[in-house]
N, C-alpha and C positions, 0 to 999 in steps of 0.2 A: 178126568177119565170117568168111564160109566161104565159099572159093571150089571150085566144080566145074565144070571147064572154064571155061568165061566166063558164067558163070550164079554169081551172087554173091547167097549169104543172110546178113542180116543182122537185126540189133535194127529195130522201128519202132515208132510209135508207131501211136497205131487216130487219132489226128487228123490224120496227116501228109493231103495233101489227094489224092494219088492213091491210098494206104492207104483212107482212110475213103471215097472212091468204090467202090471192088472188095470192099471188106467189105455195103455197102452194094446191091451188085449181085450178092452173093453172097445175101445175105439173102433178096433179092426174088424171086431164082431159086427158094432153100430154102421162100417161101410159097407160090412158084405151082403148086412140083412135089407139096407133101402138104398132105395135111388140116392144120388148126391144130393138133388134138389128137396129130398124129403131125409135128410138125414142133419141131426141138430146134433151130434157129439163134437165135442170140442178138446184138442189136443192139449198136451200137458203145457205147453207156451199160452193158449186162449185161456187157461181155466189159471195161471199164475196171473199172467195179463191183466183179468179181469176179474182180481182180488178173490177168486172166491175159496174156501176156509174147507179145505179137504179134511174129516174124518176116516179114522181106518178101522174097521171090527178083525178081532184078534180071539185065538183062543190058543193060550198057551203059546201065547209068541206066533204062531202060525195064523198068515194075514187070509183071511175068510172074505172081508168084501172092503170098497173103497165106497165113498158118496161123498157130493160137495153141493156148496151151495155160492152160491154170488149174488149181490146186489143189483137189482135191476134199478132200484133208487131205498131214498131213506125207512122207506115202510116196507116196502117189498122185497122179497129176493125171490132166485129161482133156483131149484132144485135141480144138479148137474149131476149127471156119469154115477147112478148107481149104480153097484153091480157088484152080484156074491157068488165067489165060486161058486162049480155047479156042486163041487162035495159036499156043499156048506148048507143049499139050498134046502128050505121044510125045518129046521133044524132052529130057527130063530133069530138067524145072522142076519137078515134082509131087517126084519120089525126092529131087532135092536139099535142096528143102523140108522133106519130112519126116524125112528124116535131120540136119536142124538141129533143129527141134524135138524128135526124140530126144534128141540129143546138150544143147538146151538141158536140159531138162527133167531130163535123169538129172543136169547138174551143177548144178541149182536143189535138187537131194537127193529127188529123187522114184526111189521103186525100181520104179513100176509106173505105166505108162500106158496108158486106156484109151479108148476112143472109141463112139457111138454115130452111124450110116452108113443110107443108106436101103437096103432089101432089095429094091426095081422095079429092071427093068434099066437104068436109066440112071446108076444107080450102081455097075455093073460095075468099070469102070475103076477107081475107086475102093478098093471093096473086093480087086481084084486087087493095087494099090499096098500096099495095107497089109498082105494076108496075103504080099505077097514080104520089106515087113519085119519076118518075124515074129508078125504079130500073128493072133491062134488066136478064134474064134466064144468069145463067156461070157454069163452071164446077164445082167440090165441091173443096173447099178452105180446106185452115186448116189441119186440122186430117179427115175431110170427107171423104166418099169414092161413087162411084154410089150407086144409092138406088135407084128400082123404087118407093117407097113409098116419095120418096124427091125430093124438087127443092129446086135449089142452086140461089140467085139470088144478083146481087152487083149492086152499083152504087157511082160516085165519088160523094164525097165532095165539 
């Protein structure tokens, strides 16, 4: 477990029962804002499925945001289903997050993590988070393909 300030990330599972609500409401969010064809969230079955290592940010017991990551192979993973209440948002729930899932991911032996983010403005905030960690615009990785509704964005480990 990682604590910063009074905001605590740790290991969860995608079935713990207020995990699998906010992943779940994260998802719903992810259909209504894009097209199907331009929408990469992945249901609580895709993201067990395809091993990847759910963290959950907490403060005082009360769950603030969820984020995961999965192996795309041995060096690489990919950055899945962030997402921080909007209560929680400004507040340091998003950065704390993410910087646990760095932190997991580089010592799961992945040298490079990337992620795919929507490119409308409501994913500002977002993409502002991730390029203050580092993380630089690439092409699409993986199974992806162009999308203008998508940025693709990676950084090492």
């Amino acid at each position: 477990m990682i604590l910063h300030g009074d905001i605590t990330v740790g290991a969860a599972k995608a079935e713990e029962a207020d995990v699998a609500a906010l992943l779940m409401r994260h998802h719903a969010m992810m259909r209504a804002q894009s097209p199907e064809e331009s929408c990469h969230v992945q249901t609580l079955t895709e993201l067990t499925r395809d091993a990847a290592q759910v963290l959950a940010c907490r403060r005082g017991g009360l769950l603030l945001g969820v984020g995961a990551f999965k192996p795309l192979d041995a060096a690489h993973a990919e950055l899945k289903s962030m997402h921080v209440i909007s209560e929680a948002r400004g507040q340091g729930a998003g950065r704390a997050l993410l910087l646990a899932l760095l932190e997991a991911a580089r010592q799961a032996g992945h040298r490079r993590i990337s992620l795919e983010t929507g490119s409308a403005p409501e994913f500002t905030a977002a993409r502002g988070l991730y390029a203050a960690q580092g993380f630089t615009p690439c092409p699409p990785f993986g199974g992806y393909v162009d999308d203008p509704l998508s940025l693709y964005m990676t950084r090492a480990l």
